[in-house]
C-alpha positions in Angstrom: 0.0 0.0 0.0 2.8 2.4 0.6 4.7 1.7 -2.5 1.5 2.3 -4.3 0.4 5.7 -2.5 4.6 6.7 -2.8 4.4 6.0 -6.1 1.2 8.0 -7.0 2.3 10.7 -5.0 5.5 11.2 -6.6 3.0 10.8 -10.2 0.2 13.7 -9.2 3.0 15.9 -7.8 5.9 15.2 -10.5 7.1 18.7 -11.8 4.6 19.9 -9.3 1.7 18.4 -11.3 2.8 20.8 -14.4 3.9 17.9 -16.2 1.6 16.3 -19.4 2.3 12.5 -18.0 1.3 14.1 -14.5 -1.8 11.9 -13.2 -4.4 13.6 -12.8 -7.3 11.3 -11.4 -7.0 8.4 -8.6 -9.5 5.5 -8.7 -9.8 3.0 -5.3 -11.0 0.0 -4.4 -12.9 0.6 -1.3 -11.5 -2.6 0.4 -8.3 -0.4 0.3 -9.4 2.6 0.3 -8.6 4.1 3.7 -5.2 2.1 4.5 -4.1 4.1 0.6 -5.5 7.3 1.6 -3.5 7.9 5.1 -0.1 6.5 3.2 -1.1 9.2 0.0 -1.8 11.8 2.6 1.7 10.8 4.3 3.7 10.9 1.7 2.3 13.8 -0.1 2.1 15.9 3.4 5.7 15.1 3.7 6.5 17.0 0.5 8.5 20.5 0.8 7.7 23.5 -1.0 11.0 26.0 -1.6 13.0 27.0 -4.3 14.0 24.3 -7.3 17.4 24.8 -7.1 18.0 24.0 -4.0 18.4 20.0 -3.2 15.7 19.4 -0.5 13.1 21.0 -2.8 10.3 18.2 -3.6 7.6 21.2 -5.5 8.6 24.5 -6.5 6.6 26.9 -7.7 4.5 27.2 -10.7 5.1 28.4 -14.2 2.5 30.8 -14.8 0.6 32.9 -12.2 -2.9 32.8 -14.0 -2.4 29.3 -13.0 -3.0 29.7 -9.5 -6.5 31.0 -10.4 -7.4 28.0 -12.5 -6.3 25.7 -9.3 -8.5 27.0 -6.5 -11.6 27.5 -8.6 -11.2 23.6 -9.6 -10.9 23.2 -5.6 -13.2 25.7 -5.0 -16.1 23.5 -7.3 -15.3 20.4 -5.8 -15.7 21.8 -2.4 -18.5 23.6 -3.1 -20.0 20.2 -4.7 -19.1 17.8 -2.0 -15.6 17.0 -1.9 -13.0 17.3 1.0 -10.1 19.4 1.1 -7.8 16.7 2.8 -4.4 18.9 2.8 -3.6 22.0 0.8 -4.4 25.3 -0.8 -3.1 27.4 1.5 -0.9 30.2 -0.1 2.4 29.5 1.5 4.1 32.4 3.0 6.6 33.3 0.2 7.0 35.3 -2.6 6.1 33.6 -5.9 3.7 31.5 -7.9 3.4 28.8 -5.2 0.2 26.4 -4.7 0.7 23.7 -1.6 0.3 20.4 -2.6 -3.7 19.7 -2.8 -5.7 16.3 -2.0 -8.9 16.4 -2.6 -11.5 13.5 -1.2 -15.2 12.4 -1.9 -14.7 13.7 -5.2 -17.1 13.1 -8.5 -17.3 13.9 -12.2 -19.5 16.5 -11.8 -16.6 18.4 -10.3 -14.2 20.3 -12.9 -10.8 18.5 -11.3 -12.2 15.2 -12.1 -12.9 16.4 -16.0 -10.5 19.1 -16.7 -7.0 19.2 -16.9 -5.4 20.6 -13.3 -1.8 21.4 -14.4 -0.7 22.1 -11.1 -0.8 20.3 -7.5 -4.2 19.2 -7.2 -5.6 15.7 -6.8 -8.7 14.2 -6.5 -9.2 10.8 -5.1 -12.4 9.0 -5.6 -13.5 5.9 -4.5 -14.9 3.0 -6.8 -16.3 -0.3 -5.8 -15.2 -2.3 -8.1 -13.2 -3.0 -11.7 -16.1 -2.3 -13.9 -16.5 1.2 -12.0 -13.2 2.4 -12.0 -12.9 1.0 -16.3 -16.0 3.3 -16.4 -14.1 6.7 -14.8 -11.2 5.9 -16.3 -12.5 6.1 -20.0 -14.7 8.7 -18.9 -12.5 11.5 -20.4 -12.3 13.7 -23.1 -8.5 13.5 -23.3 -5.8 10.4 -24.3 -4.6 9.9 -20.6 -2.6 7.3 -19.8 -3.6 4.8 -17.1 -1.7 3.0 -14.6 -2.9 -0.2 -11.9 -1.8 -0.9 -8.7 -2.3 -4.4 -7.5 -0.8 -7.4 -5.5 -1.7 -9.4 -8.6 0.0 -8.8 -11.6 -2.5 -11.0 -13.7 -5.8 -9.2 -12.6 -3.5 -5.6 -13.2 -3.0 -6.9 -16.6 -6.7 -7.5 -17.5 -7.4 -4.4 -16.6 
């Protein structure tokens, strides 16, 4: 479970999200859903925000300040629609384009940051309750995403 919430982590906040291979939606298995939400939330809490060039850095800060509109009105939609902020959004207390690293919870595909592309350090997480489910969100896009799956059985990852 780590490994996997370490890994997607490190794949929602690569390049600070601003990346095109950047995920941009999780999909869980209820059954697993709470043990892979408090390692995400650990890892991606543990993340430091500061300037790139200097080696402890994990997310610097964005590349365009319009940018930091577009990411809290996704938040602010998802909120507003039902989701929970988890960790994030606040403004850090430094001088340029910054976002803190955003987790979102309880999320749909009514919200914008489940349809739209976020760019930036936002994430939601929504639970599914089975394969079928989580193939339906998946495909459920009007871009070419890619798609990764976590699983103890490489077989069953495969199928999907």
């Amino acid at each position: 479970m780590a490994k996997a919430a370490a890994g997607l982590a490190e794949g929602a906040f690569y390049n600070n999200g601003q990346s095109c291979c950047a995920v941009e939606r999780i999909y869980v298995h209820t059954d697993v859903y709470e043990p892979f939400l408090d390692a995400f939330l650990q890892a991606v809490q543990s993340f430091k925000l500061g300037d790139p060039c200097c080696f402890d850095t994990d997310l610097g800060p964005l590349s365009r300040k319009p940018q930091l509109a577009v990411l809290k009105q996704q938040v602010v939609d998802a909120v507003s629609k039902g989701a929970t902020l988890r960790c994030g959004m606040q403004p850090p207390n430094r001088p340029g384009f910054y976002f803190s690293p955003t987790v979102l919870t309880e999320v749909t595909h009514g919200m914008a940051v489940m349809r739209e592309e976020t760019f930036g350090p936002v994430i939601g997480v929504q639970r599914v309750s089975d394969d079928e489910q989580a193939i339906a969100l998946m495909n459920d896009t009007d871009y070419g995403l890619t798609a990764a799956v976590y699983s103890c059985d490489r077989h069953h990852a495969m199928a999907i």
